[in-house]
N, C-alpha and C positions, 0 to 999 in steps of 0.2 A: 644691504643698508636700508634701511625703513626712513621714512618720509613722508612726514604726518601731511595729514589733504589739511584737516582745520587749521585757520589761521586766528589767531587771538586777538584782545583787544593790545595789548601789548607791544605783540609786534606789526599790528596794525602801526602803530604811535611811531614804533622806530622807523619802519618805512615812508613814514609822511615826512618825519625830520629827516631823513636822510634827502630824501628827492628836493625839500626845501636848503638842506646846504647844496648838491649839485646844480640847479636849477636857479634859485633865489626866487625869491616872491614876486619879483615882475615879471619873469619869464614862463612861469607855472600856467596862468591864463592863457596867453598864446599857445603852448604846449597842449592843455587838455582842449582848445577850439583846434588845432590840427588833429588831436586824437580823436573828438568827436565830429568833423568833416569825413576822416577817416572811416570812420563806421558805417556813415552814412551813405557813405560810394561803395562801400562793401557791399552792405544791404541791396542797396538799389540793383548793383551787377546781380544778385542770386535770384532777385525780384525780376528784371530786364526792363524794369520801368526806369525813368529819369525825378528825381529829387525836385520835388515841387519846392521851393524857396521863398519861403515868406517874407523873410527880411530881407531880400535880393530880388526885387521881381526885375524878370529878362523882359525887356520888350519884343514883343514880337510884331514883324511885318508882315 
């Protein structure tokens, strides 16, 4: 069975409507900010450093 790597603009289009009916428009936001906290703890673990946070400064004592 073959299975194309390129993805189109096309089915780009279908996959955003699709994940907009599962999801709905309010919950898409919260979704990709978990997606992209996600990555960023990813990174940081292959890095071994800790995620400097600009819009969350930790105070430290």
């Amino acid at each position: 069975m073959f299975i194309p790597c390129a993805v189109g603009y096309g089915q780009l289009i279908i996959i955003v409507l699709v994940v907009i009916l599962l999801f709905g428009g309010k919950k898409i936001p919260e979704v990709m900010r978990g997606l992209g906290n996600g990555v960023h703890e990813f990174k940081d673990a292959l890095n071994g450093g800790e995620r400097k946070d600009d819009n969350n400064p930790k105070k430290e004592e």
